[in-house]
FIRO-622619 format. One record per residue (C-alpha): residue in three letters; y, z, x; residue number from 1. Coordinates in nm, 4 decimals, decimal comma, padded with zeros to 6 digits, m for minus. Each point is the difference from the previous one (the first is absolute). Layout:
FIRO-622619
ATOM res        Y        Z        X   n
ATOM ALA        Y        Z        X NUM
...
***
This chain:
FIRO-622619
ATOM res        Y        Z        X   n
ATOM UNK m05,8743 m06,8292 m18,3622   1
ATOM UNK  00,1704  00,1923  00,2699   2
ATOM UNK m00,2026  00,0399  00,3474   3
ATOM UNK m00,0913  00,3513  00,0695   4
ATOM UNK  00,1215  00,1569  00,3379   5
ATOM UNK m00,1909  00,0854  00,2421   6
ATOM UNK m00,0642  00,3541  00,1890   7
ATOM UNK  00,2297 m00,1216  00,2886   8
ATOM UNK  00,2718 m00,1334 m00,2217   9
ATOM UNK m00,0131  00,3017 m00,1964  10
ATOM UNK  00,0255  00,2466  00,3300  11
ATOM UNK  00,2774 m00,2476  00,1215  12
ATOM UNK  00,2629  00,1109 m00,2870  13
ATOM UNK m00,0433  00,3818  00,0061  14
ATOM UNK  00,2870  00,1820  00,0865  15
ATOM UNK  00,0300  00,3584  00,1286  16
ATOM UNK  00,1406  00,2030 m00,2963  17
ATOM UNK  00,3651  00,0361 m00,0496  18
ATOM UNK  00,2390  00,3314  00,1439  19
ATOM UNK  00,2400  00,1274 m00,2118  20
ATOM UNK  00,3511  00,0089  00,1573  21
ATOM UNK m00,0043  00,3856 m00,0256  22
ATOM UNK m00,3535  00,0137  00,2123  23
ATOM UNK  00,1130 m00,2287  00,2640  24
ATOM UNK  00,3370  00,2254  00,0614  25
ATOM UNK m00,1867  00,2994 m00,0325  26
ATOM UNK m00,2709 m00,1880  00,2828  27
ATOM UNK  00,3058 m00,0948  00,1999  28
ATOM UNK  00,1571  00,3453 m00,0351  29
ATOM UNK m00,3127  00,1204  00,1701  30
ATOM UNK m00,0437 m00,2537  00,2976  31
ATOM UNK  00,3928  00,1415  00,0604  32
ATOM UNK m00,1397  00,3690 m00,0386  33
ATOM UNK m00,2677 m00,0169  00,2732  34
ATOM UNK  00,1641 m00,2216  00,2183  35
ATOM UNK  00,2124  00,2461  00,2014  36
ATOM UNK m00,3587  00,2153  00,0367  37
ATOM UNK m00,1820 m00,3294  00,1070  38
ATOM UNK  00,2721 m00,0984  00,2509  39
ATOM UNK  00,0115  00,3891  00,1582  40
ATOM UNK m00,4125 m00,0248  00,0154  41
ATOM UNK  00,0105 m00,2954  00,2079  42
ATOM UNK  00,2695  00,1571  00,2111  43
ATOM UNK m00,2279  00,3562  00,0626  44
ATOM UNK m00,2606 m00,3256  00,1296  45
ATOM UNK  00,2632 m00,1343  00,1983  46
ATOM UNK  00,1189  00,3377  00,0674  47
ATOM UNK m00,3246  00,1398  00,2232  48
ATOM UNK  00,0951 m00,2755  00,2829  49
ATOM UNK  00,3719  00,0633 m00,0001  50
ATOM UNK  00,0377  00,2151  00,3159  51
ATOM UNK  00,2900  00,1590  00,1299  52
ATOM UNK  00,0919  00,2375  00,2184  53
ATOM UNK  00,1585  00,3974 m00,0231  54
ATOM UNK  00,2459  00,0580  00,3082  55
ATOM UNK  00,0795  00,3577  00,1275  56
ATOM UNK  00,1470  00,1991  00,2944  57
ATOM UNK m00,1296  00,2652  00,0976  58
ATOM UNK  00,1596  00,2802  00,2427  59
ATOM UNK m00,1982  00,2497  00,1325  60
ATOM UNK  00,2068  00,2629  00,2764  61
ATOM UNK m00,3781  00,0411  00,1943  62
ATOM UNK m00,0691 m00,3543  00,0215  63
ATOM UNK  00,0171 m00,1359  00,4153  64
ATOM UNK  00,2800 m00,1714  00,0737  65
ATOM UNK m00,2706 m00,2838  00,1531  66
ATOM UNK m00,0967 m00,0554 m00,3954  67
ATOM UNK  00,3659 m00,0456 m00,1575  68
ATOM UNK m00,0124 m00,3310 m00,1649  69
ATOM UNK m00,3815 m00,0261 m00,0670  70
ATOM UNK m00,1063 m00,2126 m00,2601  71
ATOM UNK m00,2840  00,0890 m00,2182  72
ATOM UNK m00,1328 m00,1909 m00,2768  73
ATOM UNK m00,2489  00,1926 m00,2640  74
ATOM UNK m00,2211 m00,2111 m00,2051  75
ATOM UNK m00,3144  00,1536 m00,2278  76
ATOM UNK m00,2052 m00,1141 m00,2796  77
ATOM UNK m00,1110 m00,3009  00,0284  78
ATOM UNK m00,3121 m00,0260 m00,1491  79
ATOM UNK m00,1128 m00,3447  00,0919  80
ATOM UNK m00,2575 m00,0324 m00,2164  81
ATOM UNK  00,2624 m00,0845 m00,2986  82
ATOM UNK  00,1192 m00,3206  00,2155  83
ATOM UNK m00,3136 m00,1262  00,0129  84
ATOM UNK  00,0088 m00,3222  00,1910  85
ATOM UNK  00,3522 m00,0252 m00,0523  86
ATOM UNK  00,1552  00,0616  00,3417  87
ATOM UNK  00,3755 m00,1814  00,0164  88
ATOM UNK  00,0801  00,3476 m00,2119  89
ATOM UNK m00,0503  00,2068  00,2874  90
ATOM UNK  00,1157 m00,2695  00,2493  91
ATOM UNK  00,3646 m00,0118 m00,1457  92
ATOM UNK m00,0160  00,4098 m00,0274  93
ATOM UNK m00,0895 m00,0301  00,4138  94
ATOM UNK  00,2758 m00,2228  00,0401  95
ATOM UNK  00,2312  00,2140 m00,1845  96
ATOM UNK m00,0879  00,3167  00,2399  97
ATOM UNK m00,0228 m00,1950  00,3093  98
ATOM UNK  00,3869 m00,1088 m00,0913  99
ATOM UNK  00,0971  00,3810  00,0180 100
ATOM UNK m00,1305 m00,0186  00,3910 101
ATOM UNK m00,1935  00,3526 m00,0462 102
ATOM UNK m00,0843  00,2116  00,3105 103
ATOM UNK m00,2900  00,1626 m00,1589 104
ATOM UNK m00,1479 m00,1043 m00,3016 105
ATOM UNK m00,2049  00,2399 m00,1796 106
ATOM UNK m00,2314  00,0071 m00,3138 107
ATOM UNK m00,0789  00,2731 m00,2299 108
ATOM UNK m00,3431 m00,0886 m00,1525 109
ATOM UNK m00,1765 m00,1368 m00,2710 110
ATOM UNK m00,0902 m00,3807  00,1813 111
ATOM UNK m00,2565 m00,0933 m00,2761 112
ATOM UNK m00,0859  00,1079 m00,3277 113
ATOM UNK m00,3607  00,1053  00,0538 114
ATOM UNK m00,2100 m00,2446  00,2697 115
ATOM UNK  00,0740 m00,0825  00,3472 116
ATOM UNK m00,0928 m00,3508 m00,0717 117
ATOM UNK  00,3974 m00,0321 m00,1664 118
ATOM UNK  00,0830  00,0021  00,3716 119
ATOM UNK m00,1578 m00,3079  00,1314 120
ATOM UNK  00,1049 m00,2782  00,0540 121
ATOM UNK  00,3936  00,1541  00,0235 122
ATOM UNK  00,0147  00,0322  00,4063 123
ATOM UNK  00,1808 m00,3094  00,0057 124
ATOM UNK  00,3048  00,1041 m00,2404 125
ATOM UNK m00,0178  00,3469  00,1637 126
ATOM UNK  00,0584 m00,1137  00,3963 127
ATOM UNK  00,3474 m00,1088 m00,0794 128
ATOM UNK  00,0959  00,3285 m00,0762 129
ATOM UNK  00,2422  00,0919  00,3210 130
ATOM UNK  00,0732  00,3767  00,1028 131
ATOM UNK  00,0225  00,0202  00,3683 132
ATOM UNK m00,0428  00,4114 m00,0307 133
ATOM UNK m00,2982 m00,0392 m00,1867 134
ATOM UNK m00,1626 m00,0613 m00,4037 135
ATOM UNK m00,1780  00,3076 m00,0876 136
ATOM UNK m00,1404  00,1484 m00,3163 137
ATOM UNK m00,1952  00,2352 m00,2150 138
ATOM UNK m00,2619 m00,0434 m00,2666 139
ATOM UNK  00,0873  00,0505 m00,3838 140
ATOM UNK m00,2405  00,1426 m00,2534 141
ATOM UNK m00,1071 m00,4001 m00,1045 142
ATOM UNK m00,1040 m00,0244  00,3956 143
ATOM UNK m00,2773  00,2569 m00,0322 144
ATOM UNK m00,1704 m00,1771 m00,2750 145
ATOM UNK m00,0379  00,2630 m00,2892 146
ATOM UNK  00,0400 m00,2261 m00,2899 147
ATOM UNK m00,2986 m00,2275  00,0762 148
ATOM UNK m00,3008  00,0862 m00,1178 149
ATOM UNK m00,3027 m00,0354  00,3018 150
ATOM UNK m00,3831 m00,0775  00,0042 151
ATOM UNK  00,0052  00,2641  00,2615 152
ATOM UNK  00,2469  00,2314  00,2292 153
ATOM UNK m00,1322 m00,1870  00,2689 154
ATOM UNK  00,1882 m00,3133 m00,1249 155
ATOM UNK  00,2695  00,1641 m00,0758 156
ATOM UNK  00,0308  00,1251  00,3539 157
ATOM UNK m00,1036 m00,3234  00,0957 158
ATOM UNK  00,3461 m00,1690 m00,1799 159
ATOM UNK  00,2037  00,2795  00,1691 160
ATOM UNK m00,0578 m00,0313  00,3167 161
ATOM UNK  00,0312 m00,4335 m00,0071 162
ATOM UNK  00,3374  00,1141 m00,1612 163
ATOM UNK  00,1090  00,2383  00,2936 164
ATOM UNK m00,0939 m00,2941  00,2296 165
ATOM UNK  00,2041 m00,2323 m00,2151 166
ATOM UNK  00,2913  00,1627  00,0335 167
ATOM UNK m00,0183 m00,0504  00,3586 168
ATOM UNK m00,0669 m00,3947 m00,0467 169
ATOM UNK  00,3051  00,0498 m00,2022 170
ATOM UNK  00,2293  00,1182  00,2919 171
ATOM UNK  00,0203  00,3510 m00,0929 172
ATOM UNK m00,0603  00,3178  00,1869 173
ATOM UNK m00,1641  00,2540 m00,2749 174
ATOM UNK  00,1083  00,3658  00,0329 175
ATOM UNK m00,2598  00,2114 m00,1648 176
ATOM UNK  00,1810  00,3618  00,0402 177
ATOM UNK  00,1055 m00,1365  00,3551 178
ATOM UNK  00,3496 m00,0426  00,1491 179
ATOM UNK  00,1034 m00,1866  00,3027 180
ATOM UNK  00,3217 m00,0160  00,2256 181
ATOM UNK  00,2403 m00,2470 m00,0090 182
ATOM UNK  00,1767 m00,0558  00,2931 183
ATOM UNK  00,3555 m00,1925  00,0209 184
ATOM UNK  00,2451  00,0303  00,3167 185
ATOM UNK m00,1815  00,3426  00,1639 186
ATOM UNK  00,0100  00,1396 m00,3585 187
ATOM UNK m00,2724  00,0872 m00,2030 188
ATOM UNK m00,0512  00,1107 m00,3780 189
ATOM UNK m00,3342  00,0081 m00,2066 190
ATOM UNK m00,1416 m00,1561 m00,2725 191
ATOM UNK m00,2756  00,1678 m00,2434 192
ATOM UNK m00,1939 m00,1663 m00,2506 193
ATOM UNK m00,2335  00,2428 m00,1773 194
ATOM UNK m00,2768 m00,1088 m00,2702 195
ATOM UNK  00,0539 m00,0188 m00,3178 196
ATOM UNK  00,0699  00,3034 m00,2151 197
ATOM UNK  00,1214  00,0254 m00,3598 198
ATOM UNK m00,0599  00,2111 m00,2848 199
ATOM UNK m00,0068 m00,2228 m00,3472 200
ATOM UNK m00,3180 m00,0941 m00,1030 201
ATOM UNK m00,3193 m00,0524  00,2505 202
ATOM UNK  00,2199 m00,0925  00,2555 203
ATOM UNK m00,1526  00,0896  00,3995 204
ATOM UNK  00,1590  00,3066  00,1826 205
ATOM UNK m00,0603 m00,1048  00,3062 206
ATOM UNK  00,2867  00,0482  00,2001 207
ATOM UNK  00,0352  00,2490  00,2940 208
ATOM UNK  00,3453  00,0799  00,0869 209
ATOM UNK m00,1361  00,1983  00,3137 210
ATOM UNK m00,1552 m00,2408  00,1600 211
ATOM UNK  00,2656 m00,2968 m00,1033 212
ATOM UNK  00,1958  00,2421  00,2259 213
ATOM UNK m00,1865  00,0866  00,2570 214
ATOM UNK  00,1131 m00,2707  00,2318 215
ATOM UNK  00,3757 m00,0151 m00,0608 216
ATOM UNK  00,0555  00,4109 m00,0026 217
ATOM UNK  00,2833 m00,0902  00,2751 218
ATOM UNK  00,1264 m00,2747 m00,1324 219
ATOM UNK  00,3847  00,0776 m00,1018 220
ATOM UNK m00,0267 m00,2419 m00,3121 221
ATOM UNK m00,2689 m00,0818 m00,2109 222
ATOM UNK m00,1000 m00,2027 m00,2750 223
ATOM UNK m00,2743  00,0402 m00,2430 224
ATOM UNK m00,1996 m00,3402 m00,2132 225
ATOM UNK m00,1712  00,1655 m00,2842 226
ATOM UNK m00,0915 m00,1710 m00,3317 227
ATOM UNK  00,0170  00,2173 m00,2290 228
ATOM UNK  00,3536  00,1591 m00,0276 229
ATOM UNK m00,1436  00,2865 m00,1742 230
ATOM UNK m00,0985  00,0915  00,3145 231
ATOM UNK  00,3340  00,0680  00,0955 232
ATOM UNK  00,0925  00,2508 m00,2544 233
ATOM UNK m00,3641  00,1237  00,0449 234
ATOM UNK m00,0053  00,0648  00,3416 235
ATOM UNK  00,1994 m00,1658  00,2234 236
ATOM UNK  00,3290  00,1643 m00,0779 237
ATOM UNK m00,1689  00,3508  00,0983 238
ATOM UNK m00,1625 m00,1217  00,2815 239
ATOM UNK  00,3450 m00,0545  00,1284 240
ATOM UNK m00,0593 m00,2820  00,2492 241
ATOM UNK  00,1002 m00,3125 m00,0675 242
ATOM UNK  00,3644 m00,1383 m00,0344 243
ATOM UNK m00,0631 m00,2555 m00,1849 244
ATOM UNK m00,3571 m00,1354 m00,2109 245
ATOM UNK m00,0756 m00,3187 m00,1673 246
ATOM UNK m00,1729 m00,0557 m00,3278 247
ATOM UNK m00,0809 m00,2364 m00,2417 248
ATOM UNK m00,3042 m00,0173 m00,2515 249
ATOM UNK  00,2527  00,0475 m00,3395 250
ATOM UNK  00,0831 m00,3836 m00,0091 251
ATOM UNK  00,2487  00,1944 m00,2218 252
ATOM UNK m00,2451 m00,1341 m00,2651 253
ATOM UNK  00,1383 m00,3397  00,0352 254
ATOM UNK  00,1699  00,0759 m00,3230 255
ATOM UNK  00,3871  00,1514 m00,0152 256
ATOM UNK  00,3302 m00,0215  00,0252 257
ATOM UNK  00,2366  00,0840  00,3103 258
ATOM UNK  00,3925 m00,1146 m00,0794 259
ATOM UNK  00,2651  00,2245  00,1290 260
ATOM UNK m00,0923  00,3169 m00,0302 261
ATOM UNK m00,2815 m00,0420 m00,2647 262
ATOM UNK m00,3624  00,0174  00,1409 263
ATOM UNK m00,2849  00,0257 m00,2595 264
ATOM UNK m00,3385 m00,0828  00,0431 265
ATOM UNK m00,3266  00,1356 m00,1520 266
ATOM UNK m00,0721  00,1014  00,3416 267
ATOM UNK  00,2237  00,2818 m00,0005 268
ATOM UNK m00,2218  00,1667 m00,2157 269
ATOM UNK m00,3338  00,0164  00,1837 270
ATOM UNK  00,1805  00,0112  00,3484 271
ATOM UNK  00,2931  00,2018  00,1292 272
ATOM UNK  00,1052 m00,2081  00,2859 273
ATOM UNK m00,0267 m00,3614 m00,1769 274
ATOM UNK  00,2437 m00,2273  00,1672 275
ATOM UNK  00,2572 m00,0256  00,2881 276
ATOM UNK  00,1372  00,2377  00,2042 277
ATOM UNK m00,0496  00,4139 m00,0261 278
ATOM UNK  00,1639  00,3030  00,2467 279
ATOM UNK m00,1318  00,3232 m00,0274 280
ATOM UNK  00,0782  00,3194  00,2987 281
ATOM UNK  00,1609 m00,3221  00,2179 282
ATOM UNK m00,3124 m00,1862 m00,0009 283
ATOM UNK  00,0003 m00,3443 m00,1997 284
ATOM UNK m00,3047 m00,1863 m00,1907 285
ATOM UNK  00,0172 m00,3568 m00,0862 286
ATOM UNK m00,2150 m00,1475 m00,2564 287
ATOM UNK m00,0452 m00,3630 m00,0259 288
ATOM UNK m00,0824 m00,2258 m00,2847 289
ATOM UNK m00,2419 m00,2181  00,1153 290
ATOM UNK m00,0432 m00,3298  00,1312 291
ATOM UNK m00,2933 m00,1148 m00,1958 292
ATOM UNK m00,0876  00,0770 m00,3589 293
ATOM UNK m00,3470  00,1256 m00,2012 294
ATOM UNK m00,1135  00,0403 m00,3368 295
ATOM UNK  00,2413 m00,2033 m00,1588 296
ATOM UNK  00,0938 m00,2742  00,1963 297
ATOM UNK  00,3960  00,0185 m00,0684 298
ATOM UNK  00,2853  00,1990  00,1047 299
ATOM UNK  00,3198  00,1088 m00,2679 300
ATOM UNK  00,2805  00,1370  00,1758 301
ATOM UNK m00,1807  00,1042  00,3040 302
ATOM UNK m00,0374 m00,2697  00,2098 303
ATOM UNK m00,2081 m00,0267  00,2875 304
ATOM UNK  00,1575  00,1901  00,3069 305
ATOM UNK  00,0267 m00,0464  00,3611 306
ATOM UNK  00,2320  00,3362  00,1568 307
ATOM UNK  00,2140 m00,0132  00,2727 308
ATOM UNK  00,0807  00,3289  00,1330 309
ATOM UNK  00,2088 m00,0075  00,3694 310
ATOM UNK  00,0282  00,3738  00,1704 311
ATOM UNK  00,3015  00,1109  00,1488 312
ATOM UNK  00,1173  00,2862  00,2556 313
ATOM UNK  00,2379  00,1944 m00,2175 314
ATOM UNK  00,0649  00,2509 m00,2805 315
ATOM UNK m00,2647  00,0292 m00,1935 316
ATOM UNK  00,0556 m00,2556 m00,3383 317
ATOM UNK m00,1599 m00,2962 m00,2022 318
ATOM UNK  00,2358 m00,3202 m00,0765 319
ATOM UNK m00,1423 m00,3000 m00,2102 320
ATOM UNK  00,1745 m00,2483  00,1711 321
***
């Protein structure tokens, strides 16, 4: 009489059930497939923390002799709210602009995605930025907190202000449709930073070129931070002031392609001014890519960027160097 097996004998023997040689190729076949897509995902992951820096030269016939050689590096977007409490990120991007030895460093808006609470705790990374002319900046459409939705305008107004004092624990002097002179070896010029202003979507319009320019009417060279380049085409160009303004805002959709002389990016069809440098009636834009990320937390062929631009006495020209 044979013994019967038990549950656990019986559970011990079962197999899973056979592949067919043609289903495990064709299984195989797709792990190959997907692969190259899987190992370019992980890189746009990878790809939001590797930053690197845009050189220029720029000559300008009105700028003082005093300010030949001035270094300044442009920064904008951060968003810190997408780091979360990740800071060596943004400690190896300060490293990285420190290493350029700016004069001036200066940052064209959006600090946080929506609260001012994405700025604390960050004073400590922020102090090691070093620009012995200055750090200055001007708030982005995420900075006035339009996207959030509030028990009450009071708290609203409430977040705002603890962010416009935040960016002063940061180390930054806020220009909100101000200007102030810079002064180098008797010289002077002016920088403006206006509010922001932009036209696509709900964006604020809050920017004043009058009264960014109030202060530096004498100045014989000016430059403009304004977040929105929009604003340039907008207004800025006929307002006929400034020599040279910096944007950002675009994060040139932190999708796209830029080899040789190929640039594509979705952004080039909500924005005119997307990425890089623009001259228009002898006065030059610069748009910059961002140094932080949002929405999607990755970056495909537009890496986070950190922009040198040095300003020469001369002809008037623009070298990537």
């Amino acid at each position: 009489m044979k013994a019967k097996k038990n549950k656990k004998q019986v559970e011990k023997v079962r197999h899973y059930p056979r592949i067919s040689r043609e289903k495990f190729l064709s299984q195989i076949g797709i792990i190959m497939a997907t692969a190259p897509f899987v190992t370019r995902m992980l890189g746009a992951f990878k790809g939001r923390y590797a930053f690197y820096t845009r050189n220029f030269e720029l000559s300008f016939p009105n700028l003082p002799e005093a300010f030949d050689g001035i270094k300044i590096c442009h920064i904008s977007d951060l968003h810190l709210g997408s780091f979360g409490s990740n800071r060596e990120p943004v400690d190896e991007a300060f490293s990285l602009i420190n290493e350029q030895n700016p004069d001036l460093i200066l940052f064209t808006g959006d600090m946080v995605n929506n609260f001012a609470a994405e700025m604390q705790g960050w004073e400590s990374v922020f102090t090691q930025l070093k620009a012995p002319m200055g750090k200055f900046a001007v708030l982005g459409n995420h900075d006035y907190g339009n996207y959030s939705r509030w028990l009450s305008p009071e708290e609203k107004e409430e977040n705002f202000v603890n962010l416009i004092r935040n960016y002063s624990k940061l180390g930054f002097t806020l220009l909100r449709n101000q200007s102030v002179i810079l002064s180098r070896n008797g010289a002077t010029i002016g920088l403006g930073g206006s509010e922001n202003w932009g036209k696509v979507g709900s964006v604020p319009q809050f920017g004043d070129l009058e009264k960014t320019a109030d202060d530096i009417k004498n100045a014989p060279f000016r430059i403009l931070m304004s977040h929105d380049p929009d604003h340039w085409d907008e207004q800025v160009l006929k307002h006929d002031f400034f020599d040279l303004t910096l944007s950002g805002h675009t994060h040139g959709m932190q999708f796209g392609i830029e080899k040789g002389n190929v640039r594509w990016s979705p952004a080039q069809y909500f924005q005119k001014r997307w990425a890089g440098m623009y001259s228009q009636n002898d006065r030059f834009l610069y748009v910059n890519r961002g140094l932080g990320y949002h929405g999607i937390p990755a970056r495909v062929g537009m890496p986070p960027e950190i922009t040198v631009i040095e300003l020469k006495k001369g002809h008037l020209s623009s070298v990537f160097v």
